[in-house]
VOGU-3710 file (C-alpha; in Angstrom, 3 decimals, decimal comma):
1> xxxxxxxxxx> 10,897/-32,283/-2,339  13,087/-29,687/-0,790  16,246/-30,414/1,331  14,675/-28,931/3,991  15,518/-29,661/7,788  12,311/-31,959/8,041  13,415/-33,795/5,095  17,508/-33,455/5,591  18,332/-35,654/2,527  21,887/-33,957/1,936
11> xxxxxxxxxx> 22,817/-36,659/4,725  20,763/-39,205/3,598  22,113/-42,408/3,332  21,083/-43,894/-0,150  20,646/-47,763/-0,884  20,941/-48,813/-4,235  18,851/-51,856/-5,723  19,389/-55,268/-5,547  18,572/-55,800/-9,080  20,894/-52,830/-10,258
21> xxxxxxxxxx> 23,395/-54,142/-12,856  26,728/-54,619/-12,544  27,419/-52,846/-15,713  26,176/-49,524/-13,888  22,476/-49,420/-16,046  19,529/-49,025/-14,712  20,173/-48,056/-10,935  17,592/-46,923/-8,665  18,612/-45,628/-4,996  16,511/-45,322/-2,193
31> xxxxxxxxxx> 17,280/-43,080/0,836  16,223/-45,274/4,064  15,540/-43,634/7,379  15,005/-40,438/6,581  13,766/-38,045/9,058  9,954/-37,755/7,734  8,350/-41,544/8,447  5,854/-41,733/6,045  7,991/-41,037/2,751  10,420/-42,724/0,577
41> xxxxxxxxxx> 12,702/-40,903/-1,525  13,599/-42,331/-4,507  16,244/-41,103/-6,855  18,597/-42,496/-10,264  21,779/-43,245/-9,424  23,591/-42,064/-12,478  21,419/-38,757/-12,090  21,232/-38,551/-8,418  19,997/-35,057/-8,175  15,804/-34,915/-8,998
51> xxxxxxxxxx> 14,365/-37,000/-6,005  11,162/-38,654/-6,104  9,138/-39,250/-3,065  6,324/-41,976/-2,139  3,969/-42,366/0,542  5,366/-44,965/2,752  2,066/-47,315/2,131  2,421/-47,155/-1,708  6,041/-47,933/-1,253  5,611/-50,527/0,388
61> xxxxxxx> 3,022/-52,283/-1,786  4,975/-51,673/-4,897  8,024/-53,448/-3,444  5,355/-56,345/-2,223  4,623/-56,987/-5,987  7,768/-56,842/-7,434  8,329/-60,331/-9,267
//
């Protein structure tokens, strides 16, 4: 995904997980509101440079069936 004006995720704002650790492992981040409705970037927070993006629809049914 490029940081392109469309996408603008230099000023994302980036969530991190609920079920991150305190100890700083496994942390995933997810940029909310971005300006493109229909994805859902997705990035490691100790690595927060490669982004990953999802439809908005498969997103949302992964987070459905989480635990």
């Amino acid at each position: 995904m490029s940081d392109s004006p469309e996408y603008a995720l230099s000023k994302a704002t980036w969530h991190k997980s609920s079920y991150s650790g305190a100890s700083g492992g496994d942390c995933l981040e997810v940029a909310l509101g971005v300006s493109h409705p229909d994805l859902v970037p997705v990035r490691d927070s100790k690595n927060p440079g490669p982004v990953i993006a999802f439809g908005a629809a498969a997103w949302g049914a992964f987070v459905a069936n989480l635990g």
